[in-house]
N, C-alpha and C positions, 0 to 999 in steps of 0.2 A: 495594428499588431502585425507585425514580420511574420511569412507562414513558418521559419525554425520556431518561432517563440510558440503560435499557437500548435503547432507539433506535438509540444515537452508538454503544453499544458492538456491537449487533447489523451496525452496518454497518460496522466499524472492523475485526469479525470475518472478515467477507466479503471486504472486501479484502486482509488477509493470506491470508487462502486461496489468494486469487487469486495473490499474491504467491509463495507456497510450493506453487501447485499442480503436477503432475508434468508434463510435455511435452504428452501427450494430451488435458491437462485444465483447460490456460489458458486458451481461447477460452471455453470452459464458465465457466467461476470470473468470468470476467471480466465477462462478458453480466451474471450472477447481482450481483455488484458496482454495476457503473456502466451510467449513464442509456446510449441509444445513442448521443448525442452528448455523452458525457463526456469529460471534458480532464484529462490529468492534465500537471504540469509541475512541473520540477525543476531544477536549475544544468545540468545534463545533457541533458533530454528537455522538449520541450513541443509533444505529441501528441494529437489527437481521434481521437474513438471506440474500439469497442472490437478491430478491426483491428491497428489503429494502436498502441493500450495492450499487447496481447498479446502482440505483438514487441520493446516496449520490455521486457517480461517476461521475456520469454525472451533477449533480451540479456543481462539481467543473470543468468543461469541460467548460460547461458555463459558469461559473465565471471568467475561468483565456484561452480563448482559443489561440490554439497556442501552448500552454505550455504543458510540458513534465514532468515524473518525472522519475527523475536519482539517481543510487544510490549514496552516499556520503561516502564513506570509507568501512570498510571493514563488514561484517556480522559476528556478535560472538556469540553464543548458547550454553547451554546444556540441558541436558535432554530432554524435549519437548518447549524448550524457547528460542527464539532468538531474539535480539533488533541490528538495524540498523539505520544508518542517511540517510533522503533522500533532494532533493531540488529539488524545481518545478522551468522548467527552461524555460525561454522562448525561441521558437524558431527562433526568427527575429533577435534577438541582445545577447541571449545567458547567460541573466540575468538571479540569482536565487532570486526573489524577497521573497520567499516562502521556509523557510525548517525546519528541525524536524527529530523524533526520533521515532521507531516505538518496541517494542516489542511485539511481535508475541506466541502464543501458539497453536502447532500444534496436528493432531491426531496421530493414530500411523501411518498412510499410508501418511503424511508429508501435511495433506491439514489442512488450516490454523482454527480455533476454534475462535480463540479472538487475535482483536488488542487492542493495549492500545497508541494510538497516543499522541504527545507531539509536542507541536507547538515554535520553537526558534527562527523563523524570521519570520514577517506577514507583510504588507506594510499597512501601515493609512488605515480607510478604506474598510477594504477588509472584 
């Protein structure tokens, strides 16, 4: 693996972390993720820093608990830009009622700047 490849995917990791991290452990995941003045935005959320991102986290914790997010195929990147599939999944029956597309722009030291979220499966509802 090319180190641009493992780059995208080293940082693509961190952000699901972040994503799936446990209550006490999102502010931490998150810092470890995204610049301090990172943005993340979605049809839902379009939030700076990492504050701001933590809570949007933990929203969705609430909203859907239980649930996990995995990635969904493969991470493909260049220069400072990577987009991937992800799907929130449940853990009792292993449904992904929830998934999407994320491109990512990173700094130069691979920590996250701005997402651009894209929502492809949502259940009534939610």
């Amino acid at each position: 693996m090319s180190a641009p490849t493992r780059r995208y995917e080293d940082a693509v990791a961190r952000y699901l972390e972040a994503w799936n991290a446990a209550p006490d452990a999102v502010a931490k995941a998150v810092a470890a993720a995204w610049t301090e003045d990172g943005r993340y935005t979605d049809p839902l959320a379009d939030v700076r820093g990492h504050e701001q991102i933590a809570a949007v986290v933990a929203a969705v914790h609430e909203q859907f608990p239980g649930f996990s997010f995995r990635l969904s195929g493969a991470v493909d990147g260049h220069h400072d830009t990577a987009r991937f599939s992800w799907e929130l999944v449940n853990g009792a029956d292993g449904a992904a009622p929830v998934a999407g597309f994320d491109v990512i722009t990173l700094d130069d030291e691979g920590r996250i700047r701005s997402v651009f979220g894209f929502l492809d499966r949502v259940p009534a509802g939610a």
